[in-house]
C-alpha positions as CSV (number, residue, x, y, z in Angstrom):
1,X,96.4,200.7,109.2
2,X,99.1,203.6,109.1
3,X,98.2,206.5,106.6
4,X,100.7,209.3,105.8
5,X,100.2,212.6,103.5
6,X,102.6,214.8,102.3
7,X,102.4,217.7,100.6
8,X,104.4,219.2,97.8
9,X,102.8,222.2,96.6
10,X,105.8,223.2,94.6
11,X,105.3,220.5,92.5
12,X,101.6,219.8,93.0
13,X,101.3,216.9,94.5
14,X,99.7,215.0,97.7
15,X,101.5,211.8,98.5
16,X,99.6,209.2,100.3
17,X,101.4,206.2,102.0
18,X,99.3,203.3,102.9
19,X,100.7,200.3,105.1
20,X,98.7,197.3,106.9
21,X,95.5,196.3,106.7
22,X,92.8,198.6,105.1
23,X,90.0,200.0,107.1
24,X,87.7,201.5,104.8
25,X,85.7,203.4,107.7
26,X,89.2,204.3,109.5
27,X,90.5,205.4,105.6
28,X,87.1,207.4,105.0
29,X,87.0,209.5,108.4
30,X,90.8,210.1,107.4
31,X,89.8,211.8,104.4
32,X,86.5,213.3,105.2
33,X,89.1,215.3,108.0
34,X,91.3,216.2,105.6
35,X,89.4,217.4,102.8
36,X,88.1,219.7,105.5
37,X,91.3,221.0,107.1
38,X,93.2,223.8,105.4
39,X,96.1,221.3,104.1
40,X,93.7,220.4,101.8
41,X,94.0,221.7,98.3
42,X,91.6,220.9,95.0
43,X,93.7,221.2,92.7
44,X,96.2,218.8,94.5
45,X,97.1,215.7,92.3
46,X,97.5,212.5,94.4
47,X,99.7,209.5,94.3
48,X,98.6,206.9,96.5
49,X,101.3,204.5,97.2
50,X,98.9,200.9,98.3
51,X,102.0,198.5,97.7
52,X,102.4,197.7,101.3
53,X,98.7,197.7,102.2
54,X,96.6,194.7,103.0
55,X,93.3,194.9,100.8
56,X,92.1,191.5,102.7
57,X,89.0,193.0,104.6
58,X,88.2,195.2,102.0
59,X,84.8,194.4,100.5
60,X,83.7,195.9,97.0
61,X,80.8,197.6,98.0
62,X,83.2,199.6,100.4
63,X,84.8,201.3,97.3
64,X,81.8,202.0,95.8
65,X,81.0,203.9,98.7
66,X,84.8,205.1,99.5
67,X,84.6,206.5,96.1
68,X,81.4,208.3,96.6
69,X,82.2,210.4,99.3
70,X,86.1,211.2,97.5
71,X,84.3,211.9,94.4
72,X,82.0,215.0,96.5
73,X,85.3,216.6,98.2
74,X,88.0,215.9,95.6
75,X,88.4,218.7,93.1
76,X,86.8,220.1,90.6
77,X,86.0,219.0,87.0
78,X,90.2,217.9,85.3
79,X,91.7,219.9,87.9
80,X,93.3,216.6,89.2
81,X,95.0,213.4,88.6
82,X,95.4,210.0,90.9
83,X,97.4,207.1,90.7
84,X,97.0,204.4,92.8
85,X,100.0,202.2,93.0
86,X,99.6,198.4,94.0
87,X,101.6,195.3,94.0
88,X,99.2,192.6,94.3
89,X,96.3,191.5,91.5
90,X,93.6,191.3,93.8
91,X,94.3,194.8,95.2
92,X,94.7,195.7,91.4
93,X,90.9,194.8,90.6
94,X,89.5,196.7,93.6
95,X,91.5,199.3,92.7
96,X,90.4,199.5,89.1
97,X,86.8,198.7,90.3
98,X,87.5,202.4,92.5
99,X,89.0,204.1,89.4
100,X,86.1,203.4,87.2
101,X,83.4,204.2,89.7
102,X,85.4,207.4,90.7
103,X,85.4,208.9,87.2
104,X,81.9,208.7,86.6
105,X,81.4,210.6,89.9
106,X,83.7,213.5,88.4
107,X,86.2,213.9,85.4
108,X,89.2,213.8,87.0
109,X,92.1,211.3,86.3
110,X,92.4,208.4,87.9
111,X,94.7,205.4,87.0
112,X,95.8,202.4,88.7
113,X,99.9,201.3,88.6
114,X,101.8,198.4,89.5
115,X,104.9,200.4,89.0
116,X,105.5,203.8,91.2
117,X,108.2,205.1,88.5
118,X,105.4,204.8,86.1
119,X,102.9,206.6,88.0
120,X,105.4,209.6,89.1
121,X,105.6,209.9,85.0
122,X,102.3,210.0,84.3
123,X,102.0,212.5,87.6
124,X,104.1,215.3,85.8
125,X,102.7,214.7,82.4
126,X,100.9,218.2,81.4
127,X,99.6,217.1,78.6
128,X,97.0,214.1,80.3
129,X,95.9,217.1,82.6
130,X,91.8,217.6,81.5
């Protein structure tokens, strides 16, 4: 699995590239290092850009427990907003399975996309902020 970030503080926003197969452990120990490190900010949104990842060995109760430990680090209460872009429908369901368990964790937006262009837009909409 290759992971990228980049960060665009002028506009807000934490860009996550995901290619290959999925590791949940390697994509948890990823994040548990980042949330720690001082790149990290709360009130980063985050567009996570899946479409070339491999959600094969993924297994649902791994998102219920990815989402667990994002949901301690990431943010506060509608400080934030995520969109997870896919391609594929299975990767769409486990992705929708990690939105909904994610926002009962906290109340920051998260929303699944087949279409980046789409998810950019919602990214800059003020107005969805919480």
């Amino acid at each position: 699995m290759e992971l990228t970030i980049q960060i665009d503080k002028k506009n807000n926003l934490r860009k996550h590239e995901v290619k290959g197969v999925i590791s949940v452990l390697e994509l948890k120990q990823h994040l548990e290092s980042y949330y720690k490190s001082s790149m990290y900010g709360q009130s980063l949104n985050s567009l996570w850009d899946l479409r070339d990842a491999d959600f094969s060995e993924v297994k649902p109760e791994q998102i219920k427990k990815l989402a667990e430990m994002v949901g301690r680090y990431w943010g506060g209460p509608g400080e934030a907003k995520s969109a997870l872009v896919v391609s594929r429908d299975l990767d769409y369901g486990l992705t929708r399975m990690y939105e909904i368990i994610l926002s009962t964790i906290n109340s920051n937006n998260v929303r699944v996309f087949r279409n980046i262009r789409a998810a950019e837009e919602w990214m800059v909409e003020s107005d969805n902020r919480t």
